[in-house]
C-alpha positions as CSV (number, residue, x, y, z in Angstrom):
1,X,126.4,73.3,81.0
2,X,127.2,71.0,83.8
3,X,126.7,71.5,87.4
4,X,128.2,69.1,89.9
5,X,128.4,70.2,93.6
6,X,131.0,67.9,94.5
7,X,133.9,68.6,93.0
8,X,136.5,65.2,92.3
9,X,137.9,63.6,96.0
10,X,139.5,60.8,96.9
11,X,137.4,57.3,98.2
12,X,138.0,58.4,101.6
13,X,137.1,62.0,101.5
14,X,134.0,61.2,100.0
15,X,133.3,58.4,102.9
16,X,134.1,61.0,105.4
17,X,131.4,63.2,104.3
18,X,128.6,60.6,103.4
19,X,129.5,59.8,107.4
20,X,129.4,63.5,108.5
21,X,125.8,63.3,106.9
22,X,124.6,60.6,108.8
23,X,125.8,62.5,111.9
24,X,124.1,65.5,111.0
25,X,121.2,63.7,110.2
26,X,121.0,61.6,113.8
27,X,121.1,65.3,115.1
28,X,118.3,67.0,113.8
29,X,116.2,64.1,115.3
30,X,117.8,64.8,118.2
31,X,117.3,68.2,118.1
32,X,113.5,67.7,117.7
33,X,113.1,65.7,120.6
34,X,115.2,68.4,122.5
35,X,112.6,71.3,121.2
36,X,109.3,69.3,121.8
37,X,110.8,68.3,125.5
38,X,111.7,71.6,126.2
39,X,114.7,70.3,127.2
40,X,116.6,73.5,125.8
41,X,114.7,75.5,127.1
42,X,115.1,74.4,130.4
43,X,118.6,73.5,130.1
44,X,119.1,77.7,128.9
45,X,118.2,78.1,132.5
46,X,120.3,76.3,134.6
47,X,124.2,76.6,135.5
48,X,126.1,73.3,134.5
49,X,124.3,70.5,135.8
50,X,124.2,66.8,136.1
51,X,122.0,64.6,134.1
52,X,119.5,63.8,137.1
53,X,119.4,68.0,137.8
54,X,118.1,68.3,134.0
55,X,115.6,65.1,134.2
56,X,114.0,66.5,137.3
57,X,113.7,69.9,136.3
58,X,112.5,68.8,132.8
59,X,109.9,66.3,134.6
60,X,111.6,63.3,132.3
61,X,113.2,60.4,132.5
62,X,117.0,60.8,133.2
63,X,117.9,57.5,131.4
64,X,116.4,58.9,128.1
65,X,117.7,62.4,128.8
66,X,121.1,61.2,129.7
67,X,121.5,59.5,126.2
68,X,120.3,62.5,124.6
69,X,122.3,64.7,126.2
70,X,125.4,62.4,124.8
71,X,124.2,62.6,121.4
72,X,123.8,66.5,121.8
73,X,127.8,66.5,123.2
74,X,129.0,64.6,120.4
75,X,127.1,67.3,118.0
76,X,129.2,69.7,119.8
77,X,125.9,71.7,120.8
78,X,126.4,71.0,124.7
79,X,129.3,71.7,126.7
80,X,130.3,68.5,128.8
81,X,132.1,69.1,132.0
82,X,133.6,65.6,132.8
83,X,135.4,66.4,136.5
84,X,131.5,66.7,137.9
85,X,130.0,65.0,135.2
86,X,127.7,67.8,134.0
87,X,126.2,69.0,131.1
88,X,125.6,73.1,129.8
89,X,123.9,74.5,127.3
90,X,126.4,77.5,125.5
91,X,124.5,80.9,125.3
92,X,125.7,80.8,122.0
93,X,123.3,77.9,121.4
94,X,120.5,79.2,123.2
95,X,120.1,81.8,120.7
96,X,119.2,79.1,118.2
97,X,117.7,76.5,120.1
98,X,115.1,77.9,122.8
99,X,111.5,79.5,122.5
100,X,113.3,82.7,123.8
101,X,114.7,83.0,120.7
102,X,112.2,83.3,118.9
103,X,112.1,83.8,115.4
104,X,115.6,82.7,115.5
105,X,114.6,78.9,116.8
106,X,115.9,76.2,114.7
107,X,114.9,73.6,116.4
108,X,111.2,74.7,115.3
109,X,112.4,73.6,111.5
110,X,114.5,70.3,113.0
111,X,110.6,68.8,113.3
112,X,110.2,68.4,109.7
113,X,112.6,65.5,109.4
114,X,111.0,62.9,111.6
115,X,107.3,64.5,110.1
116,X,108.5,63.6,107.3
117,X,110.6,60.8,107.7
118,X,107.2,59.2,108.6
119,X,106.1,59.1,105.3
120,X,109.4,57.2,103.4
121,X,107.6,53.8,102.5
122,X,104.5,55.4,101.1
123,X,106.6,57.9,99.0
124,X,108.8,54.8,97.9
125,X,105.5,53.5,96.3
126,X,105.2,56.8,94.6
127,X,108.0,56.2,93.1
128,X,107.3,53.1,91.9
129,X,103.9,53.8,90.9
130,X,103.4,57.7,90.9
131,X,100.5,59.6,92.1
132,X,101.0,61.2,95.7
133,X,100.1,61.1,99.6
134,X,97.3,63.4,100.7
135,X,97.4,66.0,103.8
136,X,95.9,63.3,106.6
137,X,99.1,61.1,105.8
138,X,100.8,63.3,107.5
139,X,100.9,64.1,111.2
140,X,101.8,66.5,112.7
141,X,102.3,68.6,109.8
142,X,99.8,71.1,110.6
143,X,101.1,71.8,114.0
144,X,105.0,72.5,112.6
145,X,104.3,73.9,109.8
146,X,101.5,76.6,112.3
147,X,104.8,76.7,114.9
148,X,107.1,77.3,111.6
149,X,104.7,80.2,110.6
150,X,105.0,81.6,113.6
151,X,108.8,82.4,113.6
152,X,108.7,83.1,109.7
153,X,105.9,85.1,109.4
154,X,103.6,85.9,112.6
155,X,106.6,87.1,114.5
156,X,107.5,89.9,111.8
157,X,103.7,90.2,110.6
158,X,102.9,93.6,111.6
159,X,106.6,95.3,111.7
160,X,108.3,93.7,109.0
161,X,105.7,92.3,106.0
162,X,102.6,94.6,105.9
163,X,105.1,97.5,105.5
164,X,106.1,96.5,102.3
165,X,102.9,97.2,101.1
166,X,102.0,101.3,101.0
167,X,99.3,102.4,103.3
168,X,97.9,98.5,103.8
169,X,98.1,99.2,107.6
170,X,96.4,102.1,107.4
171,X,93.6,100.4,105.5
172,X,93.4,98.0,107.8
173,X,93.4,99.9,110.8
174,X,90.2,102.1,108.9
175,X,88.4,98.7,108.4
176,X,88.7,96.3,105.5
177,X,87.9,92.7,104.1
178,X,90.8,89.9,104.1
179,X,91.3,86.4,103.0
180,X,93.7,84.0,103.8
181,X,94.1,81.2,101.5
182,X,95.4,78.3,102.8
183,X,95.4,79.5,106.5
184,X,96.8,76.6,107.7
185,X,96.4,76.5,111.3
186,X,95.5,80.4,111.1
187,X,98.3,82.1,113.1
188,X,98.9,84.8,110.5
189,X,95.1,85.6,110.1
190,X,94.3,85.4,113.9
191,X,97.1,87.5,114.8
192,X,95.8,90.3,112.0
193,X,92.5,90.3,113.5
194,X,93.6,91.0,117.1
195,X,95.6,93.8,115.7
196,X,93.3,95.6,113.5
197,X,89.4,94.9,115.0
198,X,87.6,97.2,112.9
199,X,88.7,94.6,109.5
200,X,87.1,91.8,108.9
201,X,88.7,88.5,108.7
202,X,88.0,85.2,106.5
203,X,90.5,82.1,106.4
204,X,90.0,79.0,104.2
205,X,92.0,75.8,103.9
206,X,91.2,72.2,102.5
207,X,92.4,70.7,105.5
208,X,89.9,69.8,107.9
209,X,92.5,69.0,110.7
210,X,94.4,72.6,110.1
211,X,90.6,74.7,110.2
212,X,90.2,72.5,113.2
213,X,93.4,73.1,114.6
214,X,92.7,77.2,113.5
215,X,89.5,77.2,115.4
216,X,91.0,75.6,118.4
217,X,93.6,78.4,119.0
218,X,91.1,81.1,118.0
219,X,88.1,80.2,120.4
220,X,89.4,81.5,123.3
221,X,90.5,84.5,121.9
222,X,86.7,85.8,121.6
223,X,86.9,87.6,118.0
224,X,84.1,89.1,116.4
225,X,86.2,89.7,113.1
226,X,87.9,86.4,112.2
227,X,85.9,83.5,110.7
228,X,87.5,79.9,109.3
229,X,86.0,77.7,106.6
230,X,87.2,74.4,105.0
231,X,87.2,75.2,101.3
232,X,89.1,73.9,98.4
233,X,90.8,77.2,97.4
234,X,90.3,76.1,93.5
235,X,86.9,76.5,94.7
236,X,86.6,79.1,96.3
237,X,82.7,80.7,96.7
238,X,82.1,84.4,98.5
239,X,79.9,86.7,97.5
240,X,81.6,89.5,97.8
241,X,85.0,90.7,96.8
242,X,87.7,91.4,99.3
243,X,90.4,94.4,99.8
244,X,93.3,92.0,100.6
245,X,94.1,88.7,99.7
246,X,97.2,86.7,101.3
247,X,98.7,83.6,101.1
248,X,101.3,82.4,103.0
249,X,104.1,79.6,101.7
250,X,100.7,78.3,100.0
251,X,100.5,78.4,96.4
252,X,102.9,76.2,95.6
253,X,101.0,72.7,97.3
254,X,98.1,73.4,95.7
255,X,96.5,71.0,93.1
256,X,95.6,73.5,90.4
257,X,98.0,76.8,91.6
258,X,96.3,78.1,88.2
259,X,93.1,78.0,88.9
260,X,93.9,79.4,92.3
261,X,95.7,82.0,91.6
262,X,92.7,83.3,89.0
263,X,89.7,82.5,91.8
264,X,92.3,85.0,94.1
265,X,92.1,87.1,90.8
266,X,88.3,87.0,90.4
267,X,87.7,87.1,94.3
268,X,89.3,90.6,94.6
269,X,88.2,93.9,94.7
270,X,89.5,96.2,91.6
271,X,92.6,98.2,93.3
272,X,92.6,95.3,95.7
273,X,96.1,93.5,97.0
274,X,96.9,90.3,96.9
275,X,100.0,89.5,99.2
276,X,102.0,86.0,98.4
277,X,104.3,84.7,100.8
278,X,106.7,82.0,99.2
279,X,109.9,80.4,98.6
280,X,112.4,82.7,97.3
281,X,113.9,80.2,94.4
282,X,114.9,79.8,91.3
283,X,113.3,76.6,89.1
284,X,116.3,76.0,87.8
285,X,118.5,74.0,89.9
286,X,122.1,75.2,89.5
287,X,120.5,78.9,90.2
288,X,119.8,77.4,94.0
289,X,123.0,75.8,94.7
290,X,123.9,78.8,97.2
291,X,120.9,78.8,98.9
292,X,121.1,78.3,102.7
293,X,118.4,75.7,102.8
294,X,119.1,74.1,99.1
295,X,118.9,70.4,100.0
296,X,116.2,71.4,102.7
297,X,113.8,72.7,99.9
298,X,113.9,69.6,97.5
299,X,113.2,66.8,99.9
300,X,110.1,68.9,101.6
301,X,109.4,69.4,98.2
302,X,109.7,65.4,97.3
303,X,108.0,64.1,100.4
304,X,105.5,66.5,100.7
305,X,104.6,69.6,99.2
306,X,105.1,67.9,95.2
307,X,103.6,64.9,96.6
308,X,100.2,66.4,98.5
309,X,99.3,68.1,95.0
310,X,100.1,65.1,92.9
311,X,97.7,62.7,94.9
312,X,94.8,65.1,93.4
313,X,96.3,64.5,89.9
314,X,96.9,68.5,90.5
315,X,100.3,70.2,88.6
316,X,102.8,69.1,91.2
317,X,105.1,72.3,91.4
318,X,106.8,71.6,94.6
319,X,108.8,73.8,97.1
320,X,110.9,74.6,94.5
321,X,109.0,76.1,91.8
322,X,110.7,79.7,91.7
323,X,110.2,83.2,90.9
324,X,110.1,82.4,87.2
325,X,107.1,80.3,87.4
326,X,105.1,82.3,90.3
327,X,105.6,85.6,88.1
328,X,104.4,83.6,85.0
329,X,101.8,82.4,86.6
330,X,100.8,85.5,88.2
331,X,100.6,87.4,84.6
332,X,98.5,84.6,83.1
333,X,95.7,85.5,85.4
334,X,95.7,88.8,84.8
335,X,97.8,90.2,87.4
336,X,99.8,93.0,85.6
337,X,101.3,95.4,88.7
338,X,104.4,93.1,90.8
339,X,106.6,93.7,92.5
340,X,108.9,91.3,94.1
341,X,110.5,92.2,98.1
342,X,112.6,90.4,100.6
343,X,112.7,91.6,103.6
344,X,116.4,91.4,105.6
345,X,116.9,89.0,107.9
346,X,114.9,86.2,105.8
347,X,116.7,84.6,102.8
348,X,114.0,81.8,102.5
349,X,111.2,83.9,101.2
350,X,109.9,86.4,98.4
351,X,107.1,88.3,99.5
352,X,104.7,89.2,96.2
353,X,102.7,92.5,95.8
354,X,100.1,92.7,93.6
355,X,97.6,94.9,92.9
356,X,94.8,94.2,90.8
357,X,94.2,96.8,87.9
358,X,91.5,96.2,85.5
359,X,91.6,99.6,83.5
């Protein structure tokens, strides 16, 4: 069977949309620079104002924000008045576009394209000569992909994701041992062990820049029950099994996902739960030509996730590696009891639930 998502059209229509897609793409980098300004948020609080009103209150340069503002007019996101010459952002974009929103901020997501637009020459060569780019080529990852996090899962952590596991708050809230593999910059983790202080809390990550990052939002905080490490999690090396395992939008970069998923396996208690967070996909690629963030998936997947595995000669499964796999993979390690939720509001991610039963 063949699968083409554009059906037959005319030179011109097809020009029309190749040009539509340069527009859109101008406006996600626009949109970036609007979210790391602030500039919707502090456009979401003023009445219809003039360029130099928005600079001033933004503390920016009205030259630079003046030009943005056109570009974020000719997206159609911002209302322009021209009779006073003033610029208003519609509630109606707010919703999507501000830190109020919250974990409805697109904007958040909009950072990935110049991340990883940073990285085109190098994944060129890749190309041409294969292998991969590791985590330090790219930065600012960490800090999106820890702000990402925590919209997609911090945000609907304790009301929404541990209730999809029977009695796990509870547990926690009696006292138990956790993992995080591949913590990242430790949102998820940090934010479990303010909630439940009588657990105790363990992240791990190869990155040395996300542990750091982890720490840095965590020392503050003064926990007792929340500890970060930099270990490879192929590698991982405790003494002592834990009660819950998680991993969150992880799996999939890692070098050796097999070995991984069997040192989860072998690193957790008998009855013990090992909660996966990741991409709700299929591996086969007409199966994901209705899914809201199709194109999205394949070029994280390309220029980062695929590549960041491949530059340690690991297996390479990319964003997109799907249910199939993940439940194949789960099985070969032993893992017998899964079951597969989703919860509502999120149609990017399947959220795993494993218990491990060795009778």
């Amino acid at each position: 069977m063949t699968t083409n998502i554009l059906k037959p059209k005319d030179p011109l229509a097809i020009a029309s949309e190749l040009l539509d897609i340069l527009n859109h793409g101008a406006l996600s980098l626009m949109i970036s620079i609007g979210h790391r300004t602030q500039l919707f948020d502090v456009m979401a609080n003023l009445p219809p104002s003039t360029s130099d009103t928005i600079a001033e209150a933004a503390g920016l340069n009205e030259r630079y924000v003046r030009e943005w503002l056109g570009a974020m007019v000719m997206g159609g996101i911002i209302t322009y008045h021209p009779n006073d010459r003033t610029y208003e952002l519609p509630s109606e974009y707010a919703a999507f576009l501000t830190r109020q929103a919250t974990p409805n901020n697109m904007a958040v997501a909009m950072q990935f394209i110049p991340v990883l637009a940073q990285v085109e020459d190098e994944i060129i060569r890749c190309f041409q000569q294969g292998g991969g780019l590791p985590y330090t080529a790219y930065p600012r990852f960490h800090e999106v992909m820890a702000e990402d996090s925590g919209q997609s899962v911090v945000a609907v952590l304790d009301e929404g994701i541990l209730p999809l596991v029977p009695r796990l708050t509870a547990n926690l809230s009696e006292g138990i041992t956790v993992l995080d593999v591949g913590c990242g910059g430790g949102k998820a983790i940090t934010k479990l062990a303010q909630l439940y202080p009588r657990s105790q809390f363990v992240g791990v990550d190869v990155s040395e820049e996300a542990i750091a990052l982890a720490k840095s939002h965590t020392e503050a905080l003064g926990l007792h029950n929340l500890t970060f490490e930099v270990q490879d999690a192929a590698n991982l090396n405790f003494q002592q099994p834990f009660d819950l395992i998680t991993a969150f939008d992880a799996i999939h970069d890692q070098a050796y996902p097999d070995q991984v998923l069997k040192n989860i396996y072998e690193n957790l208690k008998d009855q013990g739960i090992f909660l996966m967070q990741d991409i709700r996909a299929s591996r086969d690629v007409h199966q994901n030509l209705d899914h809201p963030a199709r194109t999205f998936l394949y070029t994280v997947s390309c220029l980062h996730c695929m590549s960041v595995s491949l530059a340690n000669n690991g297996a390479g499964l990319g964003t997109v590696w799907g249910e199939e796999t993940a439940l194949e993979m789960l099985q070969d390690v032993g893992f017998q009891d899964i079951s597969v939720k989703q919860l509502p509001h999120d149609p990017m991610n399947n959220f795993y639930i494993v218990q491990k039963n060795t009778d």
